[in-house]
PDB file of N, CA, C and O in Angstrom:
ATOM      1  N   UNK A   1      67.981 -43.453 -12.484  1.00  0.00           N
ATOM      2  CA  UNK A   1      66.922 -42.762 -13.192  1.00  0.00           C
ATOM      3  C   UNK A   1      67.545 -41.725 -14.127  1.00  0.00           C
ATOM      4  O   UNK A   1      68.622 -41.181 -13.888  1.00  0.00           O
ATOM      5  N   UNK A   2      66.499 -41.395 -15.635  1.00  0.00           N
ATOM      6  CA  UNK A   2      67.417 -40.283 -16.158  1.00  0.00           C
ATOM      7  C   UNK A   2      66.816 -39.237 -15.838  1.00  0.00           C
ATOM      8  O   UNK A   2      66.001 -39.118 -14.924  1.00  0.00           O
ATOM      9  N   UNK A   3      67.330 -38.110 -16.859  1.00  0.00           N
ATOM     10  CA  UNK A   3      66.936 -36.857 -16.041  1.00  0.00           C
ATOM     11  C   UNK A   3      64.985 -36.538 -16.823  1.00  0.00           C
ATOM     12  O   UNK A   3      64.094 -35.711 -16.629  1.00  0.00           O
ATOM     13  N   UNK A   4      65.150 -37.565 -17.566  1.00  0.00           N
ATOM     14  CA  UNK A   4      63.679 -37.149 -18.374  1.00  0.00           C
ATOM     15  C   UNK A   4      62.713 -37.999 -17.337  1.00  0.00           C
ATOM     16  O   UNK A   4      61.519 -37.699 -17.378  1.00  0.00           O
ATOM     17  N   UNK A   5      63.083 -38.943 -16.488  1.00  0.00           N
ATOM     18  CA  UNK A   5      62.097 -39.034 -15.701  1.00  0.00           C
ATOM     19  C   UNK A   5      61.634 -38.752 -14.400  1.00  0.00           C
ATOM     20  O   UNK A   5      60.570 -38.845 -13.788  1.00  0.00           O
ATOM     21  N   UNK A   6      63.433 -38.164 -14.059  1.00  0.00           N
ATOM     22  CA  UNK A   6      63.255 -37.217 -13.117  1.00  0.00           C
ATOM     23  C   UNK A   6      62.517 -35.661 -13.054  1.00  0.00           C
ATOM     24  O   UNK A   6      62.051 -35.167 -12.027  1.00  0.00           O
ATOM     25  N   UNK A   7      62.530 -35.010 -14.426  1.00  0.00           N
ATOM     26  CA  UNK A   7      61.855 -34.153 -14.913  1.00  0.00           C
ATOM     27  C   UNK A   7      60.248 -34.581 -14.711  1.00  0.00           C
ATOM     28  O   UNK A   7      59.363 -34.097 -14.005  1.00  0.00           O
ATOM     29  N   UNK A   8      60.270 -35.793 -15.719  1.00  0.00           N
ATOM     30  CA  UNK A   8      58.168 -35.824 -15.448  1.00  0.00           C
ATOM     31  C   UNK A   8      57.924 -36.352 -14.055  1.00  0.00           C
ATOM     32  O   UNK A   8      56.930 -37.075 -13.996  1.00  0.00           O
ATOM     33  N   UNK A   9      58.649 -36.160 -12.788  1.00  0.00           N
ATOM     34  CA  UNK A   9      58.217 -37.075 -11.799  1.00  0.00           C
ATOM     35  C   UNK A   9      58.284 -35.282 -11.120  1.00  0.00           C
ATOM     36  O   UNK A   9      57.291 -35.129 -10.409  1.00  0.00           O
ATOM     37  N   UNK A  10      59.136 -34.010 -11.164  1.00  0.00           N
ATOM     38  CA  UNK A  10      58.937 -33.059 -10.885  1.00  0.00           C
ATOM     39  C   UNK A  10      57.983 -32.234 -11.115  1.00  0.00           C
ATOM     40  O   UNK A  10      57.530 -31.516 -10.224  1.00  0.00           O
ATOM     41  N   UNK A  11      57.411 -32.219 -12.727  1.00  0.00           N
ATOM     42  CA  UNK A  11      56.222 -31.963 -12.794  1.00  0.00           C
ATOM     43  C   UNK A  11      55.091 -32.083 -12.267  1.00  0.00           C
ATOM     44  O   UNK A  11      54.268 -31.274 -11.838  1.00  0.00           O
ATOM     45  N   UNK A  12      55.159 -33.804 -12.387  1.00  0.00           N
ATOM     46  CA  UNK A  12      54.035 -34.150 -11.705  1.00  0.00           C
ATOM     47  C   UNK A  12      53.850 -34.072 -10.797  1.00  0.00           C
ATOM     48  O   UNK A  12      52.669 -33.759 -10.649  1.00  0.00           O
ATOM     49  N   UNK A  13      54.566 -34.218  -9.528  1.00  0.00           N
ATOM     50  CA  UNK A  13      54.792 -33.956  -8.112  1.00  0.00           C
ATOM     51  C   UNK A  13      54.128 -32.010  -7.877  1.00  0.00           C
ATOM     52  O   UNK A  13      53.454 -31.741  -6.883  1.00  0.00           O
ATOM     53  N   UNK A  14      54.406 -31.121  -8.731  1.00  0.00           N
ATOM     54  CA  UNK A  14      53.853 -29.459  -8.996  1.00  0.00           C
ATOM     55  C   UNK A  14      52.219 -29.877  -9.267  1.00  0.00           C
ATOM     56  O   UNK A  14      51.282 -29.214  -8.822  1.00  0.00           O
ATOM     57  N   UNK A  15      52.087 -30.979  -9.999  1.00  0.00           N
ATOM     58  CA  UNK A  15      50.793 -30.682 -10.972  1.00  0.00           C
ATOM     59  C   UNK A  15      49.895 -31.653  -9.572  1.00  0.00           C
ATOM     60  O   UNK A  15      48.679 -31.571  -9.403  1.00  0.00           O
ATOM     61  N   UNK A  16      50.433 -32.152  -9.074  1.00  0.00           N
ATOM     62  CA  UNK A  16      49.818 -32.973  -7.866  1.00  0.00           C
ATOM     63  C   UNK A  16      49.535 -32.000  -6.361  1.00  0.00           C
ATOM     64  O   UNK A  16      48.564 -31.909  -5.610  1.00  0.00           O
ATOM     65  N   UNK A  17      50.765 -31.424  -6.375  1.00  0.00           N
ATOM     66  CA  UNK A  17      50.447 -30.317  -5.162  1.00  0.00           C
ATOM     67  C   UNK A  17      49.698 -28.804  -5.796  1.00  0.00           C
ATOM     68  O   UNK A  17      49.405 -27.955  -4.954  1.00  0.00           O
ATOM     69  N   UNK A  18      49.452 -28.555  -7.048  1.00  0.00           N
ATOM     70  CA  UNK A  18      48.433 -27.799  -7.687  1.00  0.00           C
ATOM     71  C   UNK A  18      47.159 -28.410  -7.237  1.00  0.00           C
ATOM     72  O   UNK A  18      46.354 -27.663  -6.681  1.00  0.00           O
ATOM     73  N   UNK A  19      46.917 -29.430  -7.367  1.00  0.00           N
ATOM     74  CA  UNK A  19      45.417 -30.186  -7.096  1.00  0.00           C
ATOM     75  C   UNK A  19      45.327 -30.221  -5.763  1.00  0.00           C
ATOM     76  O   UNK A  19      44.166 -30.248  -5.353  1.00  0.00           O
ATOM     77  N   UNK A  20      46.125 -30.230  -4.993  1.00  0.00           N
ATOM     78  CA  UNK A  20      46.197 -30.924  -3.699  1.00  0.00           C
ATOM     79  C   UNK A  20      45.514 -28.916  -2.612  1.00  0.00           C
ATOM     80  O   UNK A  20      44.739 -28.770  -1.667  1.00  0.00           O
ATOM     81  N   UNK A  21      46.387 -27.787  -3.500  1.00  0.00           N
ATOM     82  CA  UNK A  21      45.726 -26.373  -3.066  1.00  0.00           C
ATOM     83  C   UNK A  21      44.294 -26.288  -3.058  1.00  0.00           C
ATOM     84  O   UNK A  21      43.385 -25.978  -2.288  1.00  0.00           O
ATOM     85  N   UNK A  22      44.527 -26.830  -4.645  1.00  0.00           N
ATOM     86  CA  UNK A  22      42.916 -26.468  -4.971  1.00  0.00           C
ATOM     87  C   UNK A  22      41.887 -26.926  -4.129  1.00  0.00           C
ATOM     88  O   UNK A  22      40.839 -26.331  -3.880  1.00  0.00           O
ATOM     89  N   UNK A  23      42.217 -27.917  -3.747  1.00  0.00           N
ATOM     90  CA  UNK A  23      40.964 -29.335  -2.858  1.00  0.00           C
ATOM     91  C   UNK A  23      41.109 -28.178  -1.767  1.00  0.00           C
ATOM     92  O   UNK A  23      40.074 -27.591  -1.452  1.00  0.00           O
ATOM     93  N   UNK A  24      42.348 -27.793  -1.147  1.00  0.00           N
ATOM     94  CA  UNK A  24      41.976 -27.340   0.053  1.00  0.00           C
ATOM     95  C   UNK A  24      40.927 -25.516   0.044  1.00  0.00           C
ATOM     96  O   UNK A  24      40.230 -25.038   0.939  1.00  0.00           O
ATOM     97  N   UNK A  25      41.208 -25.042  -1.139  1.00  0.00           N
ATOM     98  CA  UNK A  25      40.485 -23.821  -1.653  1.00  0.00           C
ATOM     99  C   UNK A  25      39.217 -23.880  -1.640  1.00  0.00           C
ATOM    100  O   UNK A  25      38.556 -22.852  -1.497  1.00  0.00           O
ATOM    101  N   UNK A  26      38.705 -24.963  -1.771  1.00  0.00           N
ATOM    102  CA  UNK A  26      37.248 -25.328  -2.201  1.00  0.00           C
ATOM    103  C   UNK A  26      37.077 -26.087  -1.025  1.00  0.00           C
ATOM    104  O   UNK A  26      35.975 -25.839  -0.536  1.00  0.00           O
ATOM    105  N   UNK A  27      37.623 -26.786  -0.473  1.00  0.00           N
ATOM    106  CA  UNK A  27      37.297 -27.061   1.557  1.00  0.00           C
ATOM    107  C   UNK A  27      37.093 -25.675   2.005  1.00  0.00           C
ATOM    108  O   UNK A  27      36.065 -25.388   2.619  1.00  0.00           O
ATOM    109  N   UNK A  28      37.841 -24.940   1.788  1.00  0.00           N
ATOM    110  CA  UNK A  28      37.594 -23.374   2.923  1.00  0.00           C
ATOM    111  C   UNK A  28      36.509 -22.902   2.145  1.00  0.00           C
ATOM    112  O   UNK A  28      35.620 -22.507   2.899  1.00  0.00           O
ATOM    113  N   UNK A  29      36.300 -22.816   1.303  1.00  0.00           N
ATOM    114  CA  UNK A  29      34.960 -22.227   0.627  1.00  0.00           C
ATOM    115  C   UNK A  29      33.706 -22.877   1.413  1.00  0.00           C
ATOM    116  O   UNK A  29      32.971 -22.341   2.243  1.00  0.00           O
ATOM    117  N   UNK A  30      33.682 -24.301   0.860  1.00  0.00           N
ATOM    118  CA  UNK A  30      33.032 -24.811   1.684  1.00  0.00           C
ATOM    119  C   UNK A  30      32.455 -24.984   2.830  1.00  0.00           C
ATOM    120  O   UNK A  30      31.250 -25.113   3.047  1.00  0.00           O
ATOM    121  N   UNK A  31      33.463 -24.988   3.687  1.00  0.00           N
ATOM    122  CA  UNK A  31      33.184 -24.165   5.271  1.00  0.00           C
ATOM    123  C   UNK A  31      32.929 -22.736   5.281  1.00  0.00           C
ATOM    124  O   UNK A  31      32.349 -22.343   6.293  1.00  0.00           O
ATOM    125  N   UNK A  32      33.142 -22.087   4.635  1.00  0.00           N
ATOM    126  CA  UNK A  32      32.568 -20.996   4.496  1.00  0.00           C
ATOM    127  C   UNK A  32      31.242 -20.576   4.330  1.00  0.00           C
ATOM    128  O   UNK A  32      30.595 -19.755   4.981  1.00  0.00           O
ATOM    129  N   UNK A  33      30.822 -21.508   3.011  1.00  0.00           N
ATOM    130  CA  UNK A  33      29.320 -21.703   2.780  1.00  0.00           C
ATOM    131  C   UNK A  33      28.450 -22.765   3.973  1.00  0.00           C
ATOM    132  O   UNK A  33      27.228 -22.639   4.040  1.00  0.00           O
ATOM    133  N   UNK A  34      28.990 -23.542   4.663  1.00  0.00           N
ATOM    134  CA  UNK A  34      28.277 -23.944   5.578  1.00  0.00           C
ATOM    135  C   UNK A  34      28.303 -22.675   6.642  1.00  0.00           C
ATOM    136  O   UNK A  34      27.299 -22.583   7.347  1.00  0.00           O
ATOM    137  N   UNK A  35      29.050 -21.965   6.780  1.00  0.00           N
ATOM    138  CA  UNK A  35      28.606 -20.989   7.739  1.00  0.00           C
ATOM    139  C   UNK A  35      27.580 -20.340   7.635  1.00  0.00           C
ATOM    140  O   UNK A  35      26.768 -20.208   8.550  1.00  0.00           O
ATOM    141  N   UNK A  36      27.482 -19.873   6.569  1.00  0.00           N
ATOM    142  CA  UNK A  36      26.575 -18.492   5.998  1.00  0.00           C
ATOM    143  C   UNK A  36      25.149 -19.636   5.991  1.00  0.00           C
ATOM    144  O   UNK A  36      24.245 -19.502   6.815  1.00  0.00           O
ATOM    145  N   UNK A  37      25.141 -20.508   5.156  1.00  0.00           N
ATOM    146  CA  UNK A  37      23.994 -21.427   5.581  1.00  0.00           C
ATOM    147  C   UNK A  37      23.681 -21.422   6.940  1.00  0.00           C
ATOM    148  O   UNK A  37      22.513 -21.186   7.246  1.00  0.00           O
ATOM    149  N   UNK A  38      24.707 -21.692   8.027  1.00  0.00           N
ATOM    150  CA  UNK A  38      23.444 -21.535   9.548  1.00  0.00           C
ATOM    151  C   UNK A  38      23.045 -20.268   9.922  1.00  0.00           C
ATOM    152  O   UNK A  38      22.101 -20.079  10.690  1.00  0.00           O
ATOM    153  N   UNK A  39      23.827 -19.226   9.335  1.00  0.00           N
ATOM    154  CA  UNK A  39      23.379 -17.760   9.790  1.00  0.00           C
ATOM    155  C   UNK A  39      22.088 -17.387   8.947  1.00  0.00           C
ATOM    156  O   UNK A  39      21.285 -16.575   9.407  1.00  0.00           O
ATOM    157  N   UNK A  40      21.905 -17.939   7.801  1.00  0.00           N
ATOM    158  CA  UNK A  40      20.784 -17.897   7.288  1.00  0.00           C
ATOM    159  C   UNK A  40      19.450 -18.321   7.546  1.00  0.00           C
ATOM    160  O   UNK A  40      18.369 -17.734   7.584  1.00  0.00           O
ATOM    161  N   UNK A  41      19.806 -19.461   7.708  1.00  0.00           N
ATOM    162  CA  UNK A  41      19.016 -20.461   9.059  1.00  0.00           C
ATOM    163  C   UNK A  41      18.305 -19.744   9.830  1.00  0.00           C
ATOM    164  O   UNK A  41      17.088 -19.633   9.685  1.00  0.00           O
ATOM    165  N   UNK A  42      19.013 -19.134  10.797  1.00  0.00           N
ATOM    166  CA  UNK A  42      19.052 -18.696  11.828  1.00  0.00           C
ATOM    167  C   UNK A  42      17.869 -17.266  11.437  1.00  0.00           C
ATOM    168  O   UNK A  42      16.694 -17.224  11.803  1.00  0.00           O
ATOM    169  N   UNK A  43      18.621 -16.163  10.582  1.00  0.00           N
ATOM    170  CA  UNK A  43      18.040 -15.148  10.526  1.00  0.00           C
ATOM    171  C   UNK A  43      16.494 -15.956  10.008  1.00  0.00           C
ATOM    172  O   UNK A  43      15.832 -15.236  10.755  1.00  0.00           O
ATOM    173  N   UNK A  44      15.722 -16.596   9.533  1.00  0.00           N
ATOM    174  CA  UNK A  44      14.508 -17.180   8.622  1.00  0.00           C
ATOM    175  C   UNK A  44      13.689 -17.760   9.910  1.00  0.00           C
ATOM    176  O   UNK A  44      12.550 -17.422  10.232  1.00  0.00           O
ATOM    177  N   UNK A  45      14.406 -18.577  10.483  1.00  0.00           N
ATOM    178  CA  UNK A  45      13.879 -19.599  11.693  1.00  0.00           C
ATOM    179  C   UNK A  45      13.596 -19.209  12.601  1.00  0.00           C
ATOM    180  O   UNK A  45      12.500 -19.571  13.030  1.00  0.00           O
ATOM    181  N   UNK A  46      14.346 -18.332  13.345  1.00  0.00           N
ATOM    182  CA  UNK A  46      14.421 -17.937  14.571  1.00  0.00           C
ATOM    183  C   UNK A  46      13.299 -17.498  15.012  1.00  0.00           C
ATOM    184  O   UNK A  46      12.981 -16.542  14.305  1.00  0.00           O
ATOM    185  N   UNK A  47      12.366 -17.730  15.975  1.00  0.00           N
ATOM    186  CA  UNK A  47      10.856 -17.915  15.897  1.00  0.00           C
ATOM    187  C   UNK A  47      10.629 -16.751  16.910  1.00  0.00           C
ATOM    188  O   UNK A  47       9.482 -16.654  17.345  1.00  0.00           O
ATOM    189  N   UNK A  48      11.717 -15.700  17.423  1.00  0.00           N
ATOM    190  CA  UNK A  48      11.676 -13.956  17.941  1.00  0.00           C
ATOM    191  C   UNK A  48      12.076 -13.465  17.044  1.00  0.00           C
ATOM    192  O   UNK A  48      11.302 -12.601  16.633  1.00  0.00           O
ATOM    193  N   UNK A  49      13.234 -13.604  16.294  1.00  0.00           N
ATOM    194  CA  UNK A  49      13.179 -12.147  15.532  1.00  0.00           C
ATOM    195  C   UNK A  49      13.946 -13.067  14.124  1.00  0.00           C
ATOM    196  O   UNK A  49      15.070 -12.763  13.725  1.00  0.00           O
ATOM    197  N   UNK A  50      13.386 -13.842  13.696  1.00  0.00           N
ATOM    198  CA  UNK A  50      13.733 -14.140  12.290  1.00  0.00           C
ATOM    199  C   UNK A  50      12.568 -13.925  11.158  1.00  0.00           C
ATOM    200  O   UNK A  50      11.491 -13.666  11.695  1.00  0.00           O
ATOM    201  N   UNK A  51      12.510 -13.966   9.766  1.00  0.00           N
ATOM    202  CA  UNK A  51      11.836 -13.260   9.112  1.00  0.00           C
ATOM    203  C   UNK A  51      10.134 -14.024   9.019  1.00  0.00           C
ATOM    204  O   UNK A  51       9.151 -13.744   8.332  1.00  0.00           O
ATOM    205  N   UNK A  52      10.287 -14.653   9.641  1.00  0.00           N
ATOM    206  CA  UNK A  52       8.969 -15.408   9.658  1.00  0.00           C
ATOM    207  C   UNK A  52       7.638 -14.480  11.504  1.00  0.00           C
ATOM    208  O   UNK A  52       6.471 -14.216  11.791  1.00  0.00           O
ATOM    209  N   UNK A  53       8.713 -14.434  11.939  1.00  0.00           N
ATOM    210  CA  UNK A  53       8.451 -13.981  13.388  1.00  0.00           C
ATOM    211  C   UNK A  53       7.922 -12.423  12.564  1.00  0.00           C
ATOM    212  O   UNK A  53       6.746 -12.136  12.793  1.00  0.00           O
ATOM    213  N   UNK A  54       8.550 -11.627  11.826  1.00  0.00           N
ATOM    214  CA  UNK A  54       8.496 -10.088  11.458  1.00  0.00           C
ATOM    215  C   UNK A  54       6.942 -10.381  10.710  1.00  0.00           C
ATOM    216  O   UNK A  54       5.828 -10.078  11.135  1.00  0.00           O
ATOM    217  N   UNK A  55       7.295 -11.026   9.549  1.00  0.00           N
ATOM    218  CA  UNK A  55       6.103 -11.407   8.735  1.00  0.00           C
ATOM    219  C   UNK A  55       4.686 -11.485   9.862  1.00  0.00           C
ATOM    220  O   UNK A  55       3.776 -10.666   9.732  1.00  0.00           O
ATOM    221  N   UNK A  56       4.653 -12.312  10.700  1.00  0.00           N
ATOM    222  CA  UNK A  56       3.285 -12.520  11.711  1.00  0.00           C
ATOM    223  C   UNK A  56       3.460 -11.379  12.211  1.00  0.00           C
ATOM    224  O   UNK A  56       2.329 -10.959  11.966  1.00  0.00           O
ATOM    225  N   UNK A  57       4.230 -10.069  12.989  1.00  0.00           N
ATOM    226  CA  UNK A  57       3.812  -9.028  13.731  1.00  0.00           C
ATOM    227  C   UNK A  57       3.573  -8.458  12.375  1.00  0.00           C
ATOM    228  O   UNK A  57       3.456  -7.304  12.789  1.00  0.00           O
ATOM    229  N   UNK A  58       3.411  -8.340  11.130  1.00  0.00           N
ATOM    230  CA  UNK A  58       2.736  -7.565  10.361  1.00  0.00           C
ATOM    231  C   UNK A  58       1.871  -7.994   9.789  1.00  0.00           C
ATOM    232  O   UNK A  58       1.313  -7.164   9.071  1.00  0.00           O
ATOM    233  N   UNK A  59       1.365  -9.225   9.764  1.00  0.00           N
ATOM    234  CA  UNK A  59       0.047  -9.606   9.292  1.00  0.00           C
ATOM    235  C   UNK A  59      -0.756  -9.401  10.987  1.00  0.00           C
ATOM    236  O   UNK A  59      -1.899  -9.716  11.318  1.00  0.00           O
ATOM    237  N   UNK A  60      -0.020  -8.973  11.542  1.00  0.00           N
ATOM    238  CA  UNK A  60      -1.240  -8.684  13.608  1.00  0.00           C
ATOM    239  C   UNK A  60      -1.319  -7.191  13.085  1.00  0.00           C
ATOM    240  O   UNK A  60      -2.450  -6.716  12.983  1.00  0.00           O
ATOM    241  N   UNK A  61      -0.697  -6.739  12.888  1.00  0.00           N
ATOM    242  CA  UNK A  61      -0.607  -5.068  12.474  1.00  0.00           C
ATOM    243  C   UNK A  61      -1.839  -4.293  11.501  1.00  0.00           C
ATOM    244  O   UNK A  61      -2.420  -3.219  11.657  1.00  0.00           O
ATOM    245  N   UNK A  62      -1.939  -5.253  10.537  1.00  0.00           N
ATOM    246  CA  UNK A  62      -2.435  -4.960   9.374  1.00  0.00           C
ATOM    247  C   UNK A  62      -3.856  -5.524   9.793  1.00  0.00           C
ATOM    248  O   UNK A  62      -4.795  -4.828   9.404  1.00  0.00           O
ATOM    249  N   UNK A  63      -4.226  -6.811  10.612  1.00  0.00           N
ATOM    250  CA  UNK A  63      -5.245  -6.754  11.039  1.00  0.00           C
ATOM    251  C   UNK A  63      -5.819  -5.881  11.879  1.00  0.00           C
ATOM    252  O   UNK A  63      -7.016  -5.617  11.761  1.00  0.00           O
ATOM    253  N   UNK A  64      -5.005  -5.284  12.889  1.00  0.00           N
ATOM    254  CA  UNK A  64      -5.598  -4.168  13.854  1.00  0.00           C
ATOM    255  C   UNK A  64      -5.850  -2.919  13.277  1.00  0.00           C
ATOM    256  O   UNK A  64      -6.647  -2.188  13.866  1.00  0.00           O
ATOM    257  N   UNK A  65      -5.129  -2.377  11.841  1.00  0.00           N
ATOM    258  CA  UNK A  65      -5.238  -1.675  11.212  1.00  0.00           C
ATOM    259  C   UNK A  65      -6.868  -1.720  10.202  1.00  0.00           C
ATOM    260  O   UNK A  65      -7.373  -0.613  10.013  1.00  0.00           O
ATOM    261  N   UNK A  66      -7.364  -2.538   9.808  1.00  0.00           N
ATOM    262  CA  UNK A  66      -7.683  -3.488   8.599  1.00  0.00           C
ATOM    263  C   UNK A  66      -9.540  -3.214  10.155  1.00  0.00           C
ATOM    264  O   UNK A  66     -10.542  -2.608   9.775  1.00  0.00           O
ATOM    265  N   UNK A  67      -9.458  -3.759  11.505  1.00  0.00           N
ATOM    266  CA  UNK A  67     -10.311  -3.650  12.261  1.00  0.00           C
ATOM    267  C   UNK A  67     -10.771  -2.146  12.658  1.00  0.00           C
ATOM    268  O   UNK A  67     -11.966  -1.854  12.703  1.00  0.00           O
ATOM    269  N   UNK A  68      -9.746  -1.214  12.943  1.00  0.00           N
ATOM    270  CA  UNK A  68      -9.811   0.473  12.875  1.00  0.00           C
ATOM    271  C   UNK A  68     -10.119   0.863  11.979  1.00  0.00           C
ATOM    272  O   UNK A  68     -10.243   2.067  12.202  1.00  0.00           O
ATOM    273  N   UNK A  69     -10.350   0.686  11.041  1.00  0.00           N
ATOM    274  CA  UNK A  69     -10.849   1.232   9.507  1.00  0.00           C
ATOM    275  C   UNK A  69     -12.118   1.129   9.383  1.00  0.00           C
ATOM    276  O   UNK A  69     -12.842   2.081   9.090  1.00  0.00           O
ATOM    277  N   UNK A  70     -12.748  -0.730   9.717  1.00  0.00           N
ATOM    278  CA  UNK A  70     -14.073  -0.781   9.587  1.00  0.00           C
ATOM    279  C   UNK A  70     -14.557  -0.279  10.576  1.00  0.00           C
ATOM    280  O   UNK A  70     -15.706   0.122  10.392  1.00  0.00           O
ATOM    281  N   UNK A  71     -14.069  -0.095  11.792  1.00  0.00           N
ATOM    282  CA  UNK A  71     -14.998   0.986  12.814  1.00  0.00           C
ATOM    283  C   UNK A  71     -15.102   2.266  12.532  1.00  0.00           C
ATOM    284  O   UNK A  71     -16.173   2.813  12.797  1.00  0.00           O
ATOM    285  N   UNK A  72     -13.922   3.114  11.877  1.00  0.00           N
ATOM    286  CA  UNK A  72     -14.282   4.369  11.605  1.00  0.00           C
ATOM    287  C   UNK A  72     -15.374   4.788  10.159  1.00  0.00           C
ATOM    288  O   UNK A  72     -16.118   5.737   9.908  1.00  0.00           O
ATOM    289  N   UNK A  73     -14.937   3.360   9.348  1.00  0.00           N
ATOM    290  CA  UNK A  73     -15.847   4.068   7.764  1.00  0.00           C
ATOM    291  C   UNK A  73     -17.809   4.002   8.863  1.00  0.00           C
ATOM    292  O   UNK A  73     -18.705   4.845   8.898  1.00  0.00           O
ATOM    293  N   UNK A  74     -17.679   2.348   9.675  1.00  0.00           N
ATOM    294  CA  UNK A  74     -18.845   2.873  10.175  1.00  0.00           C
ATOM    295  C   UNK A  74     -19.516   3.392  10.768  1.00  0.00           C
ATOM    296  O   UNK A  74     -20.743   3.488  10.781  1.00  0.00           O
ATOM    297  N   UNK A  75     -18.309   4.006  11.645  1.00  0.00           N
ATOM    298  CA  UNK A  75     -19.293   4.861  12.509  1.00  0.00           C
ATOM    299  C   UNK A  75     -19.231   6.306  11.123  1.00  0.00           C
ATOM    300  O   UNK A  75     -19.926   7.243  11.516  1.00  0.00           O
ATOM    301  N   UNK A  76     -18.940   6.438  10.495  1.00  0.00           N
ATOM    302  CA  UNK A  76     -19.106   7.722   9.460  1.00  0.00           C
ATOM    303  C   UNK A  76     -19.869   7.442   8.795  1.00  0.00           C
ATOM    304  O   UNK A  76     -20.795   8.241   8.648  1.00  0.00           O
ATOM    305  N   UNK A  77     -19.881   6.380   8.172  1.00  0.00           N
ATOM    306  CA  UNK A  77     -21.914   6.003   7.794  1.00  0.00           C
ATOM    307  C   UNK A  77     -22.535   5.848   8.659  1.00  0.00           C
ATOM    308  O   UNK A  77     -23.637   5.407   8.334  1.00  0.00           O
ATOM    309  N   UNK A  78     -22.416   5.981   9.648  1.00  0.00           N
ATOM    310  CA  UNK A  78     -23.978   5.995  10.697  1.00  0.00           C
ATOM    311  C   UNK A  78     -24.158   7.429  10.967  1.00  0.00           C
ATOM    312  O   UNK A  78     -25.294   7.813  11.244  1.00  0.00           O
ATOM    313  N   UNK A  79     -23.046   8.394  10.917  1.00  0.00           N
ATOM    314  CA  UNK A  79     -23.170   9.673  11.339  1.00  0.00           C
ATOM    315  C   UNK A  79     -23.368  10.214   9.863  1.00  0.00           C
ATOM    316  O   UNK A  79     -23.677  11.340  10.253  1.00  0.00           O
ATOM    317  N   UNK A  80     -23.437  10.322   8.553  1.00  0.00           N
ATOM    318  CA  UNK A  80     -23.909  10.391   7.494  1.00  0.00           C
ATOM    319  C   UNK A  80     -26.048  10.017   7.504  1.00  0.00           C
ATOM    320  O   UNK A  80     -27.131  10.576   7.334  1.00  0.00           O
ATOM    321  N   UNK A  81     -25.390   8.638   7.852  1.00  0.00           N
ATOM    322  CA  UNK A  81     -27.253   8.553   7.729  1.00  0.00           C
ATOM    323  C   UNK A  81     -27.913   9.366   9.135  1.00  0.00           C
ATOM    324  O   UNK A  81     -28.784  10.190   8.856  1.00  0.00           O
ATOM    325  N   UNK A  82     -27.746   9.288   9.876  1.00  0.00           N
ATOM    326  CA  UNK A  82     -27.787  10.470  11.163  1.00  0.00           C
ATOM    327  C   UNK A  82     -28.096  11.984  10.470  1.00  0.00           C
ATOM    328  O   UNK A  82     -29.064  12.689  10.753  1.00  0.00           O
ATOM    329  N   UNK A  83     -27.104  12.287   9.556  1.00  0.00           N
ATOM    330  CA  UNK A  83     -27.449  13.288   9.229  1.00  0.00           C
ATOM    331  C   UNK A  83     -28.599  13.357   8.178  1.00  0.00           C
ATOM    332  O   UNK A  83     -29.273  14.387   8.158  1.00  0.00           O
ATOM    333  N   UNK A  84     -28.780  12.713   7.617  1.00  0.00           N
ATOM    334  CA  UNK A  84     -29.666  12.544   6.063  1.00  0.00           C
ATOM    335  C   UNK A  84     -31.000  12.732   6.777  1.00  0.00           C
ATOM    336  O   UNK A  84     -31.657  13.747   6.545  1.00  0.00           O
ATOM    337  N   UNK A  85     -31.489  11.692   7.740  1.00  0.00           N
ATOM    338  CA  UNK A  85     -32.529  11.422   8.286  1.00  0.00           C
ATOM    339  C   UNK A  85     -33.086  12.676   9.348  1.00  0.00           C
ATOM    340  O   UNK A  85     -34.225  12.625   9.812  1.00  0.00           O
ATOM    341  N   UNK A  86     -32.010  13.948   9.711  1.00  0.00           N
ATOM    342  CA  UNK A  86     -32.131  14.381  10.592  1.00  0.00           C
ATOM    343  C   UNK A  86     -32.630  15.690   9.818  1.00  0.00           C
ATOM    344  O   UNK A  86     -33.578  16.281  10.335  1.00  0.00           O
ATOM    345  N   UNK A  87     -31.927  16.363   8.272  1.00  0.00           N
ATOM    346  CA  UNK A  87     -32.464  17.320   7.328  1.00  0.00           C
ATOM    347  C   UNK A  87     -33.889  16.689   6.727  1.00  0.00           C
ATOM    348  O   UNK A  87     -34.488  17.554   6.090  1.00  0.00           O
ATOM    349  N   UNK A  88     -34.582  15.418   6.761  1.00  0.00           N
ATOM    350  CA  UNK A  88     -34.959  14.792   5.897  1.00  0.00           C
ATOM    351  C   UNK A  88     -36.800  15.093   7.322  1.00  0.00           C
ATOM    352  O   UNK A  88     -37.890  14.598   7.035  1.00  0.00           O
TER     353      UNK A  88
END
């Protein structure tokens, strides 16, 4: 062999194990991003304390809140007309 094709067979052999890093750079990424995908999962799904579970104890919240309100505006209009009827 001469040395010019021993030269492009060195290159290429660099420019082959360049590609060969990269693949593995973007495998660990990869597994990386499948991780964070199940922890994500996880935090959304999780049917005690993932964000769907939070969401329903605050739509229960906001109803018990939302039920205390209409009892107090009415009992304050009944004690309003109570009073009207009572000067009247």
């Amino acid at each position: 062999m001469d040395s010019k094709a021993e030269t492009a067979l060195i290159e290429l052999n660099g420019k082959f194990e360049r590609v060969m890093d990269n693949i593995e750079i973007v495998k660990d990424k990869q597994e990386e991003m499948a991780e964070d995908i199940v922890k994500i999962k996880e935090a959304v799904y999780n049917p005690d304390e993932g964000i769907y579970a939070r969401i329903r104890e605050l739509e229960s919240f906001k109803r018990q809140v939302s039920k205390v309100l209409w009892i107090l505006m009415t009992a304050l209009i009944g004690l309003g007309i109570h009073q009207v009827l009572n000067v009247l």
